[in-house]
MMTF fields as JSON, N, C-alpha, C and O atoms, coordinates in Angstrom:
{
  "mmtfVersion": "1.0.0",
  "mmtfProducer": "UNKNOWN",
  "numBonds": 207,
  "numAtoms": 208,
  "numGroups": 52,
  "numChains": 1,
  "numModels": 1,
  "chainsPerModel": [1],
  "groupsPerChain": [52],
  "chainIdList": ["A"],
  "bondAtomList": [4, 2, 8, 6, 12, 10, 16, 14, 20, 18, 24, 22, 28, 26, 32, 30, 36, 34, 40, 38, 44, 42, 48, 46, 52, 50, 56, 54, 60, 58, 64, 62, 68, 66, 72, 70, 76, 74, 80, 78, 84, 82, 88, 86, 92, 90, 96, 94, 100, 98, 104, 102, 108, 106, 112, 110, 116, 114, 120, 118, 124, 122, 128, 126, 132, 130, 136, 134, 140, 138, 144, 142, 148, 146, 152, 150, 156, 154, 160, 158, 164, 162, 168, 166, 172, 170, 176, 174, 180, 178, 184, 182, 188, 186, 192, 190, 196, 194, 200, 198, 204, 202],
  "bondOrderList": [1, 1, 1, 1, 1, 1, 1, 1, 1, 1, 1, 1, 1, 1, 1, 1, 1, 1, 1, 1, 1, 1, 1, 1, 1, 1, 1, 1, 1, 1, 1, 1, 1, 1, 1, 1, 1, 1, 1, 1, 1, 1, 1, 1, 1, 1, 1, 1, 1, 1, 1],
  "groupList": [{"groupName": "UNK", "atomNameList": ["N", "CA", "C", "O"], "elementList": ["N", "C", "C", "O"], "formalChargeList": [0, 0, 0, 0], "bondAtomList": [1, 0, 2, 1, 3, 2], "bondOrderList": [1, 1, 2], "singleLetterCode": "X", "chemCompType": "L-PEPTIDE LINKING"}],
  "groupTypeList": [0, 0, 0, 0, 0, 0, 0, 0, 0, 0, 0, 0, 0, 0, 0, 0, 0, 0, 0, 0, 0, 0, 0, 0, 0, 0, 0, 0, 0, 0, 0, 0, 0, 0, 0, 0, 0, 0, 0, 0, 0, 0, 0, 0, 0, 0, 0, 0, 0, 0, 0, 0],
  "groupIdList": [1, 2, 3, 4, 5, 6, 7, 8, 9, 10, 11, 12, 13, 14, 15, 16, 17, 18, 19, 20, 21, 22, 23, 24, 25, 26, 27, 28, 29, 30, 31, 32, 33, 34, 35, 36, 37, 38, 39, 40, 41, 42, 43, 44, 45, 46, 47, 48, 49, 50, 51, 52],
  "secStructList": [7, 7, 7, 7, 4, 4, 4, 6, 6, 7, 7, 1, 1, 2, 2, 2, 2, 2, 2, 2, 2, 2, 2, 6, 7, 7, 1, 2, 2, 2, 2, 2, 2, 2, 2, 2, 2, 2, 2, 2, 2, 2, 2, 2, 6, 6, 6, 1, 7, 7, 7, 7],
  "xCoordList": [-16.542, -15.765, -14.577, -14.137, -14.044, -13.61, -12.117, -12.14, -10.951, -9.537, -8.795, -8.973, -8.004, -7.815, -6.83, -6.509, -6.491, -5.754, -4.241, -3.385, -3.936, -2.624, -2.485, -1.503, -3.419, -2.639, -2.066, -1.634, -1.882, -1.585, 0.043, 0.565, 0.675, 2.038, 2.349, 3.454, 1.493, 1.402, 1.312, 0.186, 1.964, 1.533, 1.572, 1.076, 2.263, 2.518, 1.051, 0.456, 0.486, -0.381, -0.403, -1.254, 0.706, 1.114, 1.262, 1.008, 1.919, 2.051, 0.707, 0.517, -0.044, -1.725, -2.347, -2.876, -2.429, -3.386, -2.667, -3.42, -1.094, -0.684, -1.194, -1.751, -1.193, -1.93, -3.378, -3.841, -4.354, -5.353, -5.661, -6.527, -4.495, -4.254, -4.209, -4.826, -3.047, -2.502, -3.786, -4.135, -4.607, -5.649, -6.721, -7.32, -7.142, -7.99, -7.743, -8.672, -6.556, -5.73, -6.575, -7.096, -6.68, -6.774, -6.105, -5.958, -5.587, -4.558, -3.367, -3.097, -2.672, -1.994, -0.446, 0.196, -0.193, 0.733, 0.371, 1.091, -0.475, -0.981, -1.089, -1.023, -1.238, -1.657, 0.151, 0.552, 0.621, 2.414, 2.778, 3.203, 2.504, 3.145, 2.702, 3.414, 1.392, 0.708, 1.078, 0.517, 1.986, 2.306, 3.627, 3.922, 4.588, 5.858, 5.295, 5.733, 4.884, 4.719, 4.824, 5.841, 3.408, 3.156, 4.304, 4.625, 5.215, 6.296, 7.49, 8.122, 7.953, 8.623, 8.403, 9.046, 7.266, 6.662, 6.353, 6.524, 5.927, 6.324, 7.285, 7.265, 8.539, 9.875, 10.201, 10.71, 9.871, 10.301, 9.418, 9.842, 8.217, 7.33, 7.668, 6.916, 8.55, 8.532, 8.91, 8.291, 9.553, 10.351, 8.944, 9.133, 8.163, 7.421, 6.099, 5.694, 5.67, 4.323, 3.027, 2.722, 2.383, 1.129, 0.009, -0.303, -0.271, -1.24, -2.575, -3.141, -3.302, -4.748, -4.589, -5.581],
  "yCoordList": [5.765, 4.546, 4.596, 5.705, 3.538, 3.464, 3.103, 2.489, 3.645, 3.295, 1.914, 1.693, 0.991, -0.334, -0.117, 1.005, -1.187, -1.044, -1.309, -1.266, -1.598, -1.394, 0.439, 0.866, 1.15, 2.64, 2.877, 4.023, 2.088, 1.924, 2.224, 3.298, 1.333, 1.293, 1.723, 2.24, 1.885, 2.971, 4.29, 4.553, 5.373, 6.285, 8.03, 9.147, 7.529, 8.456, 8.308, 7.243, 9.851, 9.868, 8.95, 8.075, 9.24, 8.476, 7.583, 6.99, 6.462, 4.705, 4.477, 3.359, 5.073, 5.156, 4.76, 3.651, 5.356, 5.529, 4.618, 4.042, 4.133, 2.919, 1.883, 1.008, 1.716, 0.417, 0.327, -0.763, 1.528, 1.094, 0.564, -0.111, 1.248, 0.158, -0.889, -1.449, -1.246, -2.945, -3.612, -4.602, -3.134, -4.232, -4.299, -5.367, -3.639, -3.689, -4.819, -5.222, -5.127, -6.15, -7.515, -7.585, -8.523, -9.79, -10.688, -10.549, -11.889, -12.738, -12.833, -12.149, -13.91, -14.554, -13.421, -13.164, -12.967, -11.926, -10.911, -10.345, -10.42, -8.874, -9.216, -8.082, -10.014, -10.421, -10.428, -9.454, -11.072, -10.888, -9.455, -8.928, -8.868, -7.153, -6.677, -5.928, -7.141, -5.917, -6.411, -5.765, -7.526, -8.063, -7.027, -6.194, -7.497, -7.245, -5.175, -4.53, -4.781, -3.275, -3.078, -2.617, -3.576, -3.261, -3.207, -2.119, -4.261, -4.789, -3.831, -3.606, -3.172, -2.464, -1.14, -0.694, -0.529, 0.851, 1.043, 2.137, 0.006, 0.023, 0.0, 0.996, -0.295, -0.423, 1.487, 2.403, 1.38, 3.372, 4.287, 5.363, 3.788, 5.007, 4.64, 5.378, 3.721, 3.474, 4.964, 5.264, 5.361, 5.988, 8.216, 9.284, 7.958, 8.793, 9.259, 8.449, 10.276, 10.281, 9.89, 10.218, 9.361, 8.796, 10.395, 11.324, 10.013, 11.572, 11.682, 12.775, 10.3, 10.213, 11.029, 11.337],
  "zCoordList": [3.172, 3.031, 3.987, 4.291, 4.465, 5.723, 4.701, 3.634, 5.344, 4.574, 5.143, 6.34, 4.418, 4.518, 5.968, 6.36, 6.557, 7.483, 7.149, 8.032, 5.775, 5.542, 5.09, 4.483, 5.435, 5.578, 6.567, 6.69, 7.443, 8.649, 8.176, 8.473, 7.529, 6.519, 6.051, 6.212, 4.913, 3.66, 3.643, 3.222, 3.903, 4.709, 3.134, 3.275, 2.037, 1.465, 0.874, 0.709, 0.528, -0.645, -1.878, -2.036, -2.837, -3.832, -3.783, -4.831, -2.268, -2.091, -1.65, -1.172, -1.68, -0.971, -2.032, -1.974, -2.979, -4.663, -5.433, -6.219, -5.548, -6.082, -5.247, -5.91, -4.212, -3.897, -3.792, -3.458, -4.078, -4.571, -6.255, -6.811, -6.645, -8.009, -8.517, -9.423, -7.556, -7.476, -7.071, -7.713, -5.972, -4.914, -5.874, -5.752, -6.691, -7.639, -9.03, -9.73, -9.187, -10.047, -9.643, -8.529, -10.533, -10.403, -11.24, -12.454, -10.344, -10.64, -9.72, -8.732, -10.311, -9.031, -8.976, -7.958, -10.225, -10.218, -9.896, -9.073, -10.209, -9.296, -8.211, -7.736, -7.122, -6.257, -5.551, -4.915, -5.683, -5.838, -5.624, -4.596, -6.92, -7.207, -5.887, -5.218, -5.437, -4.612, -3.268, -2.383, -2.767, -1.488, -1.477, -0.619, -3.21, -2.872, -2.959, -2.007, -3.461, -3.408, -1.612, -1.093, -0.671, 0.493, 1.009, 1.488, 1.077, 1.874, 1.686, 2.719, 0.463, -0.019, 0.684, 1.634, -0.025, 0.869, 2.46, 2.997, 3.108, 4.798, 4.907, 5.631, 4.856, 4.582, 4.369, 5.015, 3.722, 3.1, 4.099, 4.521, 4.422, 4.982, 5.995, 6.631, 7.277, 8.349, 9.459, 10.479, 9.132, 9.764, 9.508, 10.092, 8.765, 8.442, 9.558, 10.392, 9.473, 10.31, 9.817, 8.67, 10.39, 9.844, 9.674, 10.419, 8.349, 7.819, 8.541, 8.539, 9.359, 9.446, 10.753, 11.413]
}
């Protein structure tokens, strides 16, 4: 299985496996949580090295 291209962002283990959490959610609020999560965690992992 090929990894999403927001790991691209997402770069921690742990912000990795929470957003396969959130993306698995349905509805218009999970759908929300899991924009405002991405946006939050690129924000924090920016400055990090990418693991792939």
């Amino acid at each position: 299985m090929t990894s999403p291209k927001v790991f691209r962002w997402v770069k921690t283990e742990c912000g990795r496996t929470k957003y396969l959490d959130l993306a698995a959610r349905s509805g218009y609020l999970a759908k929300l949580r899991l924009y405002w999560f991405v946006l939050v965690a690129a924000l924090r992992d920016i400055n990090l090295p990418s693991p792939d």
